[in-house]
C-alpha positions in Angstrom: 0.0 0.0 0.0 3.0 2.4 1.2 4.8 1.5 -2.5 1.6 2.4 -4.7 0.8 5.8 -2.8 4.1 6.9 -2.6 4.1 5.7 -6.5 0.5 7.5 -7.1 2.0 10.6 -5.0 5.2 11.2 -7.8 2.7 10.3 -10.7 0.7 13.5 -9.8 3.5 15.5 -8.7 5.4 14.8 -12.1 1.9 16.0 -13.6 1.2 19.0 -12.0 4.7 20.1 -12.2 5.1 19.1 -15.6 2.2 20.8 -16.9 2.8 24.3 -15.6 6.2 24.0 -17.0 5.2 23.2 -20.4 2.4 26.1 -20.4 5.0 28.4 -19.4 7.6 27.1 -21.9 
């Protein structure tokens, strides 16, 4: 359960921070 959160928790981390990024790029 701890493996698949923390998993979940960089998945939507890497999304919202990647998206940002790309609509100010």
């Amino acid at each position: 359960d701890t493996a698949v959160k923390e998993g979940d928790l960089v998945k939507r981390t890497s999304s919202i921070v990647d998206v940002p990024v790309g609509k100010a790029n």
